[in-house]
Backbone atoms as SQL, in Angstrom:
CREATE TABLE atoms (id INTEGER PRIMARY KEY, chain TEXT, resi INTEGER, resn TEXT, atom TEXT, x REAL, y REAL, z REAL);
INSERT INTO atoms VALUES
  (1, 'A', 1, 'UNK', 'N', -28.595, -18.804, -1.533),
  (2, 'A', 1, 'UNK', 'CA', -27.639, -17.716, -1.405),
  (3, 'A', 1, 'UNK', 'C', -27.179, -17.577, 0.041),
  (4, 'A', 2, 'UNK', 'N', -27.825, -17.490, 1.078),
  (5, 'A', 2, 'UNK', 'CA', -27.583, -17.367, 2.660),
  (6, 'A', 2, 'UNK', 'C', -26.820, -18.770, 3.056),
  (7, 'A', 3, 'UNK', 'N', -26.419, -19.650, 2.246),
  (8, 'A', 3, 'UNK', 'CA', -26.333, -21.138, 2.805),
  (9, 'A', 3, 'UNK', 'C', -24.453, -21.034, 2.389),
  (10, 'A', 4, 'UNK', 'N', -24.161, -19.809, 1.263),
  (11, 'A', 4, 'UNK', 'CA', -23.194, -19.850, 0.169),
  (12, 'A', 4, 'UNK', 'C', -22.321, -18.648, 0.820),
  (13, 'A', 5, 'UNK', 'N', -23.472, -17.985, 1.340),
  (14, 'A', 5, 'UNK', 'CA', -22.920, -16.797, 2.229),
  (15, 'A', 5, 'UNK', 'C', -22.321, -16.935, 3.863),
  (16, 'A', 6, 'UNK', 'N', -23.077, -18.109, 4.248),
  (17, 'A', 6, 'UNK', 'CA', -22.678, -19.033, 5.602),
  (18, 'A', 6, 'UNK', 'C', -21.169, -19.664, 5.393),
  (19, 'A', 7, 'UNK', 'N', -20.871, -20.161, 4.172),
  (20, 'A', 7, 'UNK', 'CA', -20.036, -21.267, 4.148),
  (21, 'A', 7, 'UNK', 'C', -19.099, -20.331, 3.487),
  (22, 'A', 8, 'UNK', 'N', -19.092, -19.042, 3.353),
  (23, 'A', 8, 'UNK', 'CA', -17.875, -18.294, 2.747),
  (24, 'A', 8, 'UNK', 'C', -17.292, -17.378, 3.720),
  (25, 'A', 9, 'UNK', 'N', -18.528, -17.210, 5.023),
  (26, 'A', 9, 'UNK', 'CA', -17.972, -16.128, 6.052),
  (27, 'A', 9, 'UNK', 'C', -16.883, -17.088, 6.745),
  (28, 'A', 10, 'UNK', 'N', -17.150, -18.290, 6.949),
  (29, 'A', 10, 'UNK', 'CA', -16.006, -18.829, 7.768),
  (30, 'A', 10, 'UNK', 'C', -15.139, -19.094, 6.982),
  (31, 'A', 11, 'UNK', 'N', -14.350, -18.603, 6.067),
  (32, 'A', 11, 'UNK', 'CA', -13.116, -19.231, 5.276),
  (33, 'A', 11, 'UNK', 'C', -12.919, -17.621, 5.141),
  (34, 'A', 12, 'UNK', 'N', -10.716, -17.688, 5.197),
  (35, 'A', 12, 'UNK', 'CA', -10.595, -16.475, 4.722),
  (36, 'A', 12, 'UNK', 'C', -9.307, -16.194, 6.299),
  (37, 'A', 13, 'UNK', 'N', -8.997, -15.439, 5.888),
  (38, 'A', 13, 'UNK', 'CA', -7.990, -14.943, 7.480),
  (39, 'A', 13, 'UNK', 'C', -8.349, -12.982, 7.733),
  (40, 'A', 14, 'UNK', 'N', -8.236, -13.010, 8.738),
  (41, 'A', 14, 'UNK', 'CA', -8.740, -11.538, 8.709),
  (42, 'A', 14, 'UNK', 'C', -7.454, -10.745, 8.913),
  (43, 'A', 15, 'UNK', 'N', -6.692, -11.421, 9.601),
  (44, 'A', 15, 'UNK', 'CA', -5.347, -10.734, 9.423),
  (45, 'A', 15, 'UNK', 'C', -4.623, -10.369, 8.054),
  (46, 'A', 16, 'UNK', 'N', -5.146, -11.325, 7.069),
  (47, 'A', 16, 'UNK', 'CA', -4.673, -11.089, 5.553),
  (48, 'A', 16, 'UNK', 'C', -5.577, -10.394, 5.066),
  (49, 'A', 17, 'UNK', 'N', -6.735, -9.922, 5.306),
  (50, 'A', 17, 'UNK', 'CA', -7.491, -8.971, 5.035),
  (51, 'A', 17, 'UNK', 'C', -6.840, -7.499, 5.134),
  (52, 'A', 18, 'UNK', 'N', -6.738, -7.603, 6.103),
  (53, 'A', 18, 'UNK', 'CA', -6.336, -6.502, 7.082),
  (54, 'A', 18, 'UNK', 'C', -4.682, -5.821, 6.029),
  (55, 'A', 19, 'UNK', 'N', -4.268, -6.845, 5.848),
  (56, 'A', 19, 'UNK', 'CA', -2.462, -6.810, 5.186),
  (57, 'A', 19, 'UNK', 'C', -3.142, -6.090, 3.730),
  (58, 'A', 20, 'UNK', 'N', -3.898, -6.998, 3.095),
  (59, 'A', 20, 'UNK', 'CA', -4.049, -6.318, 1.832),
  (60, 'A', 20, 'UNK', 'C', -4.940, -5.256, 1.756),
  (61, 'A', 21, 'UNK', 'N', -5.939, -4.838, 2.525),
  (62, 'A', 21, 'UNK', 'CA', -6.652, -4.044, 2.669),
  (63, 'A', 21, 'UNK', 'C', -6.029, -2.433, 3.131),
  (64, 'A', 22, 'UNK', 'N', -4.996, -2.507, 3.665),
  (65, 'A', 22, 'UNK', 'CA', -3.678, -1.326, 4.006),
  (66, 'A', 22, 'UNK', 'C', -3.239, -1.517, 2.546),
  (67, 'A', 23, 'UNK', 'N', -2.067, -2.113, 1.738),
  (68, 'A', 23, 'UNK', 'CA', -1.431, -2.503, 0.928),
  (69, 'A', 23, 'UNK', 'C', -2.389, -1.416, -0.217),
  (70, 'A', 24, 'UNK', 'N', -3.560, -2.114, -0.507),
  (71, 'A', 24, 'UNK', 'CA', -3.675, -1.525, -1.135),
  (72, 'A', 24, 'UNK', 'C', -4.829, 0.107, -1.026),
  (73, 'A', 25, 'UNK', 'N', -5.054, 0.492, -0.063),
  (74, 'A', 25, 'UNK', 'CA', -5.080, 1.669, 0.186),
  (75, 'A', 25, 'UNK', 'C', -3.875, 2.664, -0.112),
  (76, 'A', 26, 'UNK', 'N', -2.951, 2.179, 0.337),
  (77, 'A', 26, 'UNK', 'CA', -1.524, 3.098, 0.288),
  (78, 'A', 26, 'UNK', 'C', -1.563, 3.417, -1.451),
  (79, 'A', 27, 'UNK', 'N', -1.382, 2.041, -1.997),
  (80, 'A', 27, 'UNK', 'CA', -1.099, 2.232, -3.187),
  (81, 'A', 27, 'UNK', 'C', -2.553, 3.089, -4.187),
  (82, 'A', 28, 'UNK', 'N', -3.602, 2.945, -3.917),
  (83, 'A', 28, 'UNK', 'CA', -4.683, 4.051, -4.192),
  (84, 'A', 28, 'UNK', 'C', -4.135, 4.808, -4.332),
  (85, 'A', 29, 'UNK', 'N', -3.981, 5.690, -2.831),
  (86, 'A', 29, 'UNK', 'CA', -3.619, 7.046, -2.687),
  (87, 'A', 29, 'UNK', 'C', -2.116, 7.376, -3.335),
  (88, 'A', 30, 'UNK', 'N', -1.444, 6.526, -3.585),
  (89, 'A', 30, 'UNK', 'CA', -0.481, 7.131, -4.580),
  (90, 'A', 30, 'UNK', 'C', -0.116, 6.806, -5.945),
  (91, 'A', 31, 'UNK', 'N', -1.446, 6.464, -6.454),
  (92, 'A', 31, 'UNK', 'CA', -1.966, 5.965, -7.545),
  (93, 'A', 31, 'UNK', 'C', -1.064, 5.224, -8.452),
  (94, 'A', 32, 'UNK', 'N', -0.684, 4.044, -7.259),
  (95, 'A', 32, 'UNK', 'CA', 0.040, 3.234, -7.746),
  (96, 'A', 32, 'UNK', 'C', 0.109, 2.092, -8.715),
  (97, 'A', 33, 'UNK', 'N', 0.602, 1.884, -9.289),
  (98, 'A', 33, 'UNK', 'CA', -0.300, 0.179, -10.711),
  (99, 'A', 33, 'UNK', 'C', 0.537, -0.302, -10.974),
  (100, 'A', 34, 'UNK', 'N', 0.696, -0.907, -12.306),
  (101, 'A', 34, 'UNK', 'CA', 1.607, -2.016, -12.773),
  (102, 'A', 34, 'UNK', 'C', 3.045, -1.167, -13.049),
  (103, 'A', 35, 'UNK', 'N', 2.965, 0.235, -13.419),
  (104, 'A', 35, 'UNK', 'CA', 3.460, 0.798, -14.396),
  (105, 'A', 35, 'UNK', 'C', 4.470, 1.508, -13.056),
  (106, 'A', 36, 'UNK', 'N', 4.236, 1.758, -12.447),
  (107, 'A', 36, 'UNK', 'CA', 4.880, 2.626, -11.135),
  (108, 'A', 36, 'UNK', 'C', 5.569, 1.882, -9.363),
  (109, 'A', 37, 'UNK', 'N', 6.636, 1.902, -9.992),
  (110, 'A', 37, 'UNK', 'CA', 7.543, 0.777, -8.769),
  (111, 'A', 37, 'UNK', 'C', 7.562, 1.297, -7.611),
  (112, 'A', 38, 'UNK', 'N', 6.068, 1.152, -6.918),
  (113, 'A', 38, 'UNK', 'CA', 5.658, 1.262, -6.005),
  (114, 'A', 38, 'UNK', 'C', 5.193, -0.544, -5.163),
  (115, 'A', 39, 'UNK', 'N', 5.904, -0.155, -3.969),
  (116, 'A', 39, 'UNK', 'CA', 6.020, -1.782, -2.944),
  (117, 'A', 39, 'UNK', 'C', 5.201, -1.410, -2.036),
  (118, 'A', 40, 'UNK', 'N', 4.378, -2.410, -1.494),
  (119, 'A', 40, 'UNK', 'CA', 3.897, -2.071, -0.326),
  (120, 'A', 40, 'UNK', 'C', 3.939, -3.633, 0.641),
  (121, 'A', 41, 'UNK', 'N', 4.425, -3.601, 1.670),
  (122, 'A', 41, 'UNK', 'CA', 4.034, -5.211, 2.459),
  (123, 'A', 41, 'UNK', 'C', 3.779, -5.045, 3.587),
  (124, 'A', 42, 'UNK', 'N', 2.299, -5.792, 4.402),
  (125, 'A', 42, 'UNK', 'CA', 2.012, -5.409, 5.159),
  (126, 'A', 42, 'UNK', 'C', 2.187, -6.411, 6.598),
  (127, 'A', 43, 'UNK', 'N', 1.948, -6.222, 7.783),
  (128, 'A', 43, 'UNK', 'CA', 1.862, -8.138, 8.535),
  (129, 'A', 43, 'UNK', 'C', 1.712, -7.343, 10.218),
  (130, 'A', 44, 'UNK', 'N', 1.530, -7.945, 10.405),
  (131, 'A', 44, 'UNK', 'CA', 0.509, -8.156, 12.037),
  (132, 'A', 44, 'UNK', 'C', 1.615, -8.068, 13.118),
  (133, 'A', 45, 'UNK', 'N', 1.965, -7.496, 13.999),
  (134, 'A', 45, 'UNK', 'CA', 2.769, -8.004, 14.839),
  (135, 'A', 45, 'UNK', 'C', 2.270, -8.933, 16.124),
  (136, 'A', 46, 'UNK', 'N', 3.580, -9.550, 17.223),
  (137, 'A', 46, 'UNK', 'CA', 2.665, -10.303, 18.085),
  (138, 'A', 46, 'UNK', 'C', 2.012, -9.617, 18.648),
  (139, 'A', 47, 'UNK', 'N', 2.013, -8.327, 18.871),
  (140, 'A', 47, 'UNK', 'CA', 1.164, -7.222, 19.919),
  (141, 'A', 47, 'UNK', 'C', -0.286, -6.944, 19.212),
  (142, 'A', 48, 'UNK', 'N', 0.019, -7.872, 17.995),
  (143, 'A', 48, 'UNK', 'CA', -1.591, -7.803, 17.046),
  (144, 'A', 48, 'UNK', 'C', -1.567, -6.554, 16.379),
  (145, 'A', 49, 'UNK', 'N', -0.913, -5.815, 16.478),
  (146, 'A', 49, 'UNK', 'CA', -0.409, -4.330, 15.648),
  (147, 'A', 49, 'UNK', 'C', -0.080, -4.325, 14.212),
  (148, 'A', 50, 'UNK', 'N', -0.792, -3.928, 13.208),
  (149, 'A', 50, 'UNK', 'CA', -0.118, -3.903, 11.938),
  (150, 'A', 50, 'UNK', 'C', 0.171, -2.792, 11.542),
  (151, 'A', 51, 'UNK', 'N', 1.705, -3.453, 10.849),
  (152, 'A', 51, 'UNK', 'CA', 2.889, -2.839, 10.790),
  (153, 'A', 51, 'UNK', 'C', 2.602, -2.792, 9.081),
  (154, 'A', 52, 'UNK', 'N', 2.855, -1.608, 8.221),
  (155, 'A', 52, 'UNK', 'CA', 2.878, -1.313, 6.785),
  (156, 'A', 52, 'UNK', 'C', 3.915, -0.885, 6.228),
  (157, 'A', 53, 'UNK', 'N', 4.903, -1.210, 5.335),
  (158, 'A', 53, 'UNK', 'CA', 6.081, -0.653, 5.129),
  (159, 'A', 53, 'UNK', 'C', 5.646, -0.742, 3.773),
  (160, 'A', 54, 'UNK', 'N', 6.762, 0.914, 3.304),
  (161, 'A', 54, 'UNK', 'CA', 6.548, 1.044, 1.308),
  (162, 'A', 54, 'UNK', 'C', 7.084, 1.300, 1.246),
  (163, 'A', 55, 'UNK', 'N', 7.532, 1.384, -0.342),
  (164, 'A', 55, 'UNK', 'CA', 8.718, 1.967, -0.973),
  (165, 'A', 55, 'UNK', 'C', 8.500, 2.277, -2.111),
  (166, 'A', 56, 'UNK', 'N', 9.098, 3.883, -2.619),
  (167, 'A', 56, 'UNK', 'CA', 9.022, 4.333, -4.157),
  (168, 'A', 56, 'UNK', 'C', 9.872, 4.354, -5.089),
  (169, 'A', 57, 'UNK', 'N', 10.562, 3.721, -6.083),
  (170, 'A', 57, 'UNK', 'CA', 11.624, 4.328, -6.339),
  (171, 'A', 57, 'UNK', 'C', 11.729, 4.601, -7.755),
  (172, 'A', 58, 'UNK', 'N', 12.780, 5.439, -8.238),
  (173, 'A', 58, 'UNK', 'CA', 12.473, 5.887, -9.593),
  (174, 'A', 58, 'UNK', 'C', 13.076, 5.103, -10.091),
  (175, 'A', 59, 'UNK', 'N', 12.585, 5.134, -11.595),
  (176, 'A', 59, 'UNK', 'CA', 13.183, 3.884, -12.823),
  (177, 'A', 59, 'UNK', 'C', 14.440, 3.180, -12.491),
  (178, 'A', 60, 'UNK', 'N', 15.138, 4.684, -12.599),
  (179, 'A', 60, 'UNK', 'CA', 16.785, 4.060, -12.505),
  (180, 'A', 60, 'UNK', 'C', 17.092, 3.817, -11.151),
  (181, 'A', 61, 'UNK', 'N', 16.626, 3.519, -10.516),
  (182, 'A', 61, 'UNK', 'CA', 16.750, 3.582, -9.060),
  (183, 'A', 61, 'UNK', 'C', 17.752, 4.582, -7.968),
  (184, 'A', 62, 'UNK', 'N', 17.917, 6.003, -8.960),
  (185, 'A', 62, 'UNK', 'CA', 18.846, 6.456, -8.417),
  (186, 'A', 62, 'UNK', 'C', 18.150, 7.008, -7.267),
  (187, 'A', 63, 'UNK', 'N', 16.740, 7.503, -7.000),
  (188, 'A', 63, 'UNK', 'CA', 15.698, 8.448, -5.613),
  (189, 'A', 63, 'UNK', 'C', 14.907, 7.154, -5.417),
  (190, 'A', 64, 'UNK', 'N', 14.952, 6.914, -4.164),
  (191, 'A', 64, 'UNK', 'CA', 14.328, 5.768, -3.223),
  (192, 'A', 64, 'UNK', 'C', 13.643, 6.788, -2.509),
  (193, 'A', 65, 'UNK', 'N', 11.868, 6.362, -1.993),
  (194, 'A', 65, 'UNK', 'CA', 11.600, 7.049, -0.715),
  (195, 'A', 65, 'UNK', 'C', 11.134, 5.970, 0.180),
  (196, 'A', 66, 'UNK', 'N', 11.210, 5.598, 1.353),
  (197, 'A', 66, 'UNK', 'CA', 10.341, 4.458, 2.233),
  (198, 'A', 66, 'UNK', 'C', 10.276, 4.768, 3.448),
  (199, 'A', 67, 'UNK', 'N', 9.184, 4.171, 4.286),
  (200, 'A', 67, 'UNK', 'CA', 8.770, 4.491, 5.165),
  (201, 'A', 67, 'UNK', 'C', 7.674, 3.368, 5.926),
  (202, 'A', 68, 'UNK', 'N', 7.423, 3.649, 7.181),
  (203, 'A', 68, 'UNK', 'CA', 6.705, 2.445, 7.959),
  (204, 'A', 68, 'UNK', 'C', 5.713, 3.520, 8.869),
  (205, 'A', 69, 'UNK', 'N', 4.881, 2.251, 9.194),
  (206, 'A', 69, 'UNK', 'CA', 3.875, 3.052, 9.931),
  (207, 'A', 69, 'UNK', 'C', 3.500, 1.731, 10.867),
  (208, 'A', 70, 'UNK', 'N', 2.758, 1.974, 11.922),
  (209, 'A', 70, 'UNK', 'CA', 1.935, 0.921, 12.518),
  (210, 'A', 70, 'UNK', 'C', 0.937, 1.695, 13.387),
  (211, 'A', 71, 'UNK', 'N', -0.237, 0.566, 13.142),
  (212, 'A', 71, 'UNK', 'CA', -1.260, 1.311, 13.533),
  (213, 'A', 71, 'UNK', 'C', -2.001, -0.227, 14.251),
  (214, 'A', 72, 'UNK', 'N', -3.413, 0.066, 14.776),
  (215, 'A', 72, 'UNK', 'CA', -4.613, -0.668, 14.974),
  (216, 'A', 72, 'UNK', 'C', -4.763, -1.917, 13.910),
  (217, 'A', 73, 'UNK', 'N', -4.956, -3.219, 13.579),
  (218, 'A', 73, 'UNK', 'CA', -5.159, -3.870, 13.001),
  (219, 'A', 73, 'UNK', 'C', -6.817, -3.658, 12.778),
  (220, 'A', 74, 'UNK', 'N', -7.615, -3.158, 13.325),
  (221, 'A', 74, 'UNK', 'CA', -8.700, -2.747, 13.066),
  (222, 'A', 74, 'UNK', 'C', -8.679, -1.416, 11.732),
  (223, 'A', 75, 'UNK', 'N', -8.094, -0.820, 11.764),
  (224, 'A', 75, 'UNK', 'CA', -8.164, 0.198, 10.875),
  (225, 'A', 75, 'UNK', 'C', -7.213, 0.474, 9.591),
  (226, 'A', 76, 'UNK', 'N', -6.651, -0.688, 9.125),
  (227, 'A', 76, 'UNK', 'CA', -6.332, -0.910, 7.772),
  (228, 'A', 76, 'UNK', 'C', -5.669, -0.010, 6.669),
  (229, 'A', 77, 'UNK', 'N', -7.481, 0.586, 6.515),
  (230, 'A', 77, 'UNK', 'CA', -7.125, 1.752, 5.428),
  (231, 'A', 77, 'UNK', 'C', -6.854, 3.265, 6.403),
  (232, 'A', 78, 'UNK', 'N', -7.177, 3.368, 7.399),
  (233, 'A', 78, 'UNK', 'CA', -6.255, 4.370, 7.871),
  (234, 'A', 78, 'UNK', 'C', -5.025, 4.571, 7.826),
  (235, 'A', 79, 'UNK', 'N', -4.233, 3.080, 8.444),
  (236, 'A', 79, 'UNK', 'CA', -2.771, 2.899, 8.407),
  (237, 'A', 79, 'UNK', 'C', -2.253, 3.321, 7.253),
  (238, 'A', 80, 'UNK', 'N', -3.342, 2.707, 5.824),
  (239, 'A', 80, 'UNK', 'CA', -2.552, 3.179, 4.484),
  (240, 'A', 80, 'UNK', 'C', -2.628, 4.345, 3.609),
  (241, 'A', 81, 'UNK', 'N', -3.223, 4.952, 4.694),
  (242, 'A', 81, 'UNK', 'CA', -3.808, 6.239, 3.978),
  (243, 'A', 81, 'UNK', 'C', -2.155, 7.177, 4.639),
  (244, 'A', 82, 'UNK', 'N', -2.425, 7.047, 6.049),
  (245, 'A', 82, 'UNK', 'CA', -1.320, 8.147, 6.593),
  (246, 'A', 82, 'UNK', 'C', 0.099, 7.580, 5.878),
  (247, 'A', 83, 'UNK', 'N', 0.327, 6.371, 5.996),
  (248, 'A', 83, 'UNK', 'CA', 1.968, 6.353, 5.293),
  (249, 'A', 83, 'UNK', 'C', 1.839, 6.411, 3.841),
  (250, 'A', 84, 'UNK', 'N', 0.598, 6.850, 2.665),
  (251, 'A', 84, 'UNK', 'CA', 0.351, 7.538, 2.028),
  (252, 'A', 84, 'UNK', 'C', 1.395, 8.631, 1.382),
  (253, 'A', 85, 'UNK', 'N', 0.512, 9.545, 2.977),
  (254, 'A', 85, 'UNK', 'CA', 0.758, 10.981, 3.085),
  (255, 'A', 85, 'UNK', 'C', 2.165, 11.474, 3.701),
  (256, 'A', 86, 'UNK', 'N', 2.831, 10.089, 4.103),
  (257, 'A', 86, 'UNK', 'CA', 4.108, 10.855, 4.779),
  (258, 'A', 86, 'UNK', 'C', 4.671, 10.740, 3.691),
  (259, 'A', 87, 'UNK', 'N', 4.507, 9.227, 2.455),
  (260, 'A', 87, 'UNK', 'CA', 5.723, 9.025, 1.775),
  (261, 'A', 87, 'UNK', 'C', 5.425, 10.093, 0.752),
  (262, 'A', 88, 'UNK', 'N', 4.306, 10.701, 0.508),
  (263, 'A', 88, 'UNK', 'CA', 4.286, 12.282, -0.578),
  (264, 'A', 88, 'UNK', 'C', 4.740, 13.376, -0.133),
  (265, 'A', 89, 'UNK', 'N', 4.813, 13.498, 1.373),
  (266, 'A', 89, 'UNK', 'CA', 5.837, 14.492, 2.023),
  (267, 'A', 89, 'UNK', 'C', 7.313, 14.371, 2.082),
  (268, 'A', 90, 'UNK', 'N', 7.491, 13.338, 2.144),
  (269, 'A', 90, 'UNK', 'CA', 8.897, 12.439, 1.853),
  (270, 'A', 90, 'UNK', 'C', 9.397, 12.945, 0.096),
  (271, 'A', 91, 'UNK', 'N', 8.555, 13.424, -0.921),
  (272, 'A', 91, 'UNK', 'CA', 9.017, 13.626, -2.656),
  (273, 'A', 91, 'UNK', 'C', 8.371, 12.491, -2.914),
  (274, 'A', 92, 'UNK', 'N', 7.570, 11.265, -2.885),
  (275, 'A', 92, 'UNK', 'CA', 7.273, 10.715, -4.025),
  (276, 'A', 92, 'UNK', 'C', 6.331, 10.944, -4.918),
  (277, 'A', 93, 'UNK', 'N', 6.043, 12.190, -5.192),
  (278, 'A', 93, 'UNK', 'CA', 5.065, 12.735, -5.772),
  (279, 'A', 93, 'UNK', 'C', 5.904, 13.249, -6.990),
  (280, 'A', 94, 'UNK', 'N', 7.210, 13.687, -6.666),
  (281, 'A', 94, 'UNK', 'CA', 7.995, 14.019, -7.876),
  (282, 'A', 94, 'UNK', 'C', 8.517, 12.648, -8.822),
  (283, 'A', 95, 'UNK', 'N', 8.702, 11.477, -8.009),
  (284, 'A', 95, 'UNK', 'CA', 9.230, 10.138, -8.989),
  (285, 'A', 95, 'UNK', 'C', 7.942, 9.833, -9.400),
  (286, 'A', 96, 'UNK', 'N', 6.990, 9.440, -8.823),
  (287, 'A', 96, 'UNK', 'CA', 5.893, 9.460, -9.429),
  (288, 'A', 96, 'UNK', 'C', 5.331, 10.145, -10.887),
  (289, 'A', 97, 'UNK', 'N', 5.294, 11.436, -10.747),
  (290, 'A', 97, 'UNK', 'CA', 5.074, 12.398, -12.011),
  (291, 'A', 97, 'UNK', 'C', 6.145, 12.019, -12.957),
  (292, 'A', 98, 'UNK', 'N', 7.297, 11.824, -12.448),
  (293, 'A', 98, 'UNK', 'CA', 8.394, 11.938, -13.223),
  (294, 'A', 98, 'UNK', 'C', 7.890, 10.599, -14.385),
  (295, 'A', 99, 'UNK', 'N', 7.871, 9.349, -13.491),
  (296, 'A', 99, 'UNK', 'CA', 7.399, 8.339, -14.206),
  (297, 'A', 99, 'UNK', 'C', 6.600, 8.326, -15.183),
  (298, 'A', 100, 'UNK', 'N', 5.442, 9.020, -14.525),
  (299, 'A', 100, 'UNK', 'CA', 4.178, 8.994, -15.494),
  (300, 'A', 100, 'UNK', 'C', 4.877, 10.119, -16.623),
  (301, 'A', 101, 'UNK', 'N', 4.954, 11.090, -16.460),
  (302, 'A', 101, 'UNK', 'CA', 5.808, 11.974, -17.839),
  (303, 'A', 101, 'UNK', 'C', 6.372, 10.882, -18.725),
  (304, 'A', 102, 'UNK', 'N', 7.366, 10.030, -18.257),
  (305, 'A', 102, 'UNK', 'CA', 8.192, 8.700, -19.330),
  (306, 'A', 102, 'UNK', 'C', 7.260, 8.096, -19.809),
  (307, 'A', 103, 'UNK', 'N', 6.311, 7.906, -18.881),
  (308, 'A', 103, 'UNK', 'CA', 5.394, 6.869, -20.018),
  (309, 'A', 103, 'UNK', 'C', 4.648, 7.462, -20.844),
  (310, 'A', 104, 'UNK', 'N', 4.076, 8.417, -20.737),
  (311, 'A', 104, 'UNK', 'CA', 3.349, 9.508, -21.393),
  (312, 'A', 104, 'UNK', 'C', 3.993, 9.491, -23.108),
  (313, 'A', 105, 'UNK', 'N', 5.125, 9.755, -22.718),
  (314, 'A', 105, 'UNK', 'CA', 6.298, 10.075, -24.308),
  (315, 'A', 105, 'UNK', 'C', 6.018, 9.129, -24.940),
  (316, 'A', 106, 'UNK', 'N', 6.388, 7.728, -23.767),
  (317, 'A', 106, 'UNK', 'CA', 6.782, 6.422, -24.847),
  (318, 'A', 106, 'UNK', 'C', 5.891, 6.151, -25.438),
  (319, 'A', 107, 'UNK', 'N', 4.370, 6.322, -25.118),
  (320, 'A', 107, 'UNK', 'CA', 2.960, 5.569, -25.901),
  (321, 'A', 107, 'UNK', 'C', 3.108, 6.175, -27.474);
């Protein structure tokens, strides 16, 4: 097991850690899934800074909300926690509900 655990720590990118590890924090906190057209993409800048951008939008795409953040490449799920919380201050808490209400009916 320690020999399997040796030969798996060195493979892997930490910067893509880092991308999906934001990515999907954000989408946690706005309890995002298959069902809810919620985007998230994340990437490193040269200053080593990662940069998180999302987007919500409703079915018909008529209410868009999006927003960016950049933070510490060390702290990931922080980054995706706060642009979270701006894009639910922003209304996507109403396309959101709204969504889930549609699907609710259709089942």
């Amino acid at each position: 097991m320690t020999a399997a655990k040796e030969i798996l720590s060195s493979v892997g990118d930490t910067a893509v850690d880092a991308h999906v590890r934001a990515e999907r924090t954000l989408l946690a906190k706005l309890h995002g899934g298959c069902s809810a057209p919620v985007g998230a993409y994340a990437k490193t800048g040269p200053d080593g800074s990662l940069s998180l951008f999302a987007q919500v939008t409703s079915l018909d795409g008529a209410r868009r909300v999006a927003g960016t953040l950049s933070g510490p490449v060390g702290e990931p799920e922080k980054l995706g926690a706060a642009l979270a919380e701006k894009l639910i201050d922003q209304g996507t808490r109403s396309i959101l509900d709204a969504i889930r209400g549609e699907s609710a009916v259709s089942r």
